[in-house]
C-alpha positions as CSV (number, residue, x, y, z in Angstrom):
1,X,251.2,-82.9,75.8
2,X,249.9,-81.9,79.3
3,X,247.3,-78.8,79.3
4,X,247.5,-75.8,81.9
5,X,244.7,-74.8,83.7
6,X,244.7,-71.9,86.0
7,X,243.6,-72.8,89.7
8,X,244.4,-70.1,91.9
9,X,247.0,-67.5,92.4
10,X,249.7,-67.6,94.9
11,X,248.9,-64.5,97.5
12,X,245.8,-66.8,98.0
13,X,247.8,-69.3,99.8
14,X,250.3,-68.0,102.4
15,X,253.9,-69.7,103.3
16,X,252.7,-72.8,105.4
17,X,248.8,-73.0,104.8
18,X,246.8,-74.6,102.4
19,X,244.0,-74.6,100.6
20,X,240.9,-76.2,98.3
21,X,240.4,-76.3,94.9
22,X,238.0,-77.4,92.8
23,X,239.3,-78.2,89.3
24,X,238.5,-80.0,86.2
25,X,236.0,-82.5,88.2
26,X,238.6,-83.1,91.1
27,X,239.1,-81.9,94.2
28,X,242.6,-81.1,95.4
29,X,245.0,-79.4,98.4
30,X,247.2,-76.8,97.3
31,X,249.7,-76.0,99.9
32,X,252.6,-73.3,99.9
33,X,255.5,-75.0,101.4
34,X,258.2,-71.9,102.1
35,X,257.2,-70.2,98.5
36,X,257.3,-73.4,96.9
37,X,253.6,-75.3,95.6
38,X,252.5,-78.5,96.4
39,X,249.0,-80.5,95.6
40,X,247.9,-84.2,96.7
41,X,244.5,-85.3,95.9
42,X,242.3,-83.5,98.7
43,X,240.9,-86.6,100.7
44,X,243.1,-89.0,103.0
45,X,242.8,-92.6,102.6
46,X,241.7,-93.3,106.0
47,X,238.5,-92.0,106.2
48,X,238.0,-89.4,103.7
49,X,239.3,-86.4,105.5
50,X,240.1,-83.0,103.7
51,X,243.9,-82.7,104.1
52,X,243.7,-79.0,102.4
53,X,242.0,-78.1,105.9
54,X,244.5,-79.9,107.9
55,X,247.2,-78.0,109.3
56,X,250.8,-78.2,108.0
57,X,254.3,-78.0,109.5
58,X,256.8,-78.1,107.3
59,X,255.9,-80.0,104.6
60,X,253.6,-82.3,107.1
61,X,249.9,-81.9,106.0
62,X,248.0,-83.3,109.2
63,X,244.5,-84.5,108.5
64,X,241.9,-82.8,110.6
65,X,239.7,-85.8,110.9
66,X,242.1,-88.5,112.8
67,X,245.7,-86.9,112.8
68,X,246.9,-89.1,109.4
69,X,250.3,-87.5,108.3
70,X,251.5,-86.6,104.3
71,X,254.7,-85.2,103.1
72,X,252.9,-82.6,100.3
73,X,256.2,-82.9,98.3
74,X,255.6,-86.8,97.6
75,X,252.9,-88.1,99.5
76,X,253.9,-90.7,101.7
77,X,253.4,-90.9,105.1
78,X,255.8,-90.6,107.8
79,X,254.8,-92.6,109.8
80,X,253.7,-95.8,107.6
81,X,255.4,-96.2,104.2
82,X,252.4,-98.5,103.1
83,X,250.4,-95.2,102.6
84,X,250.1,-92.0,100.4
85,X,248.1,-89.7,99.1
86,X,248.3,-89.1,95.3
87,X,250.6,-86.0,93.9
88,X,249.4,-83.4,91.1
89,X,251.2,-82.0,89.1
90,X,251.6,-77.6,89.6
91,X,253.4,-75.2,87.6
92,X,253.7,-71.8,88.7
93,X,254.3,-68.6,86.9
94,X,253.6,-65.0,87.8
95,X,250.8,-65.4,90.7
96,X,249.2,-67.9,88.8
97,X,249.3,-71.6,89.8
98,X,248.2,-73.8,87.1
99,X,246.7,-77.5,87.2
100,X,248.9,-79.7,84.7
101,X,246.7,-82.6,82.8
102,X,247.5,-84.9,80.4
């Protein structure tokens, strides 16, 4: 049974900006895509960057370090299929945004 652990609240993280959390040991990128929340593991594959302080259009997180591109919805990359960043699982309710673990 997955647990629920409160991360943030939603009026922290406005339509089409992201943001960092530190939770249970991991760090991840929590991004409101048009009311709806979205969180990859925080660090792209190329070289480490923090996605969560990329900027995103749409649901298009670009990292700050080298431009790498991530769908926040699934975590694949646009522009190279052979690359992702890993999805968490979010559930929302109220302004709260909880961390789902198994």
């Amino acid at each position: 049974m997955a647990e629920r652990i409160r991360i943030v609240q939603r009026s922290e993280i406005p339509a089409g900006t992201g943001k960092v959390i530190v939770a249970e040991g991991r760090v991840l990128a929590v991004f409101n895509v048009e009311g709806r929340f979205h969180a990859v593991e925080n660090t792209c594959p190329h070289r480490g960057g923090p996605l969560g302080e990329g900027s995103l259009e749409g649901a298009v997180v670009t990292c700050p370090w080298h431009g790498w591109q991530f769908d926040v919805c699934t975590g694949a990359s646009p522009r190279n299929p052979n690359v992702s960043v890993r999805c968490v699982p979010l559930e929302v309710q109220g302004d709260d945004i909880f961390l789902l673990t198994e």
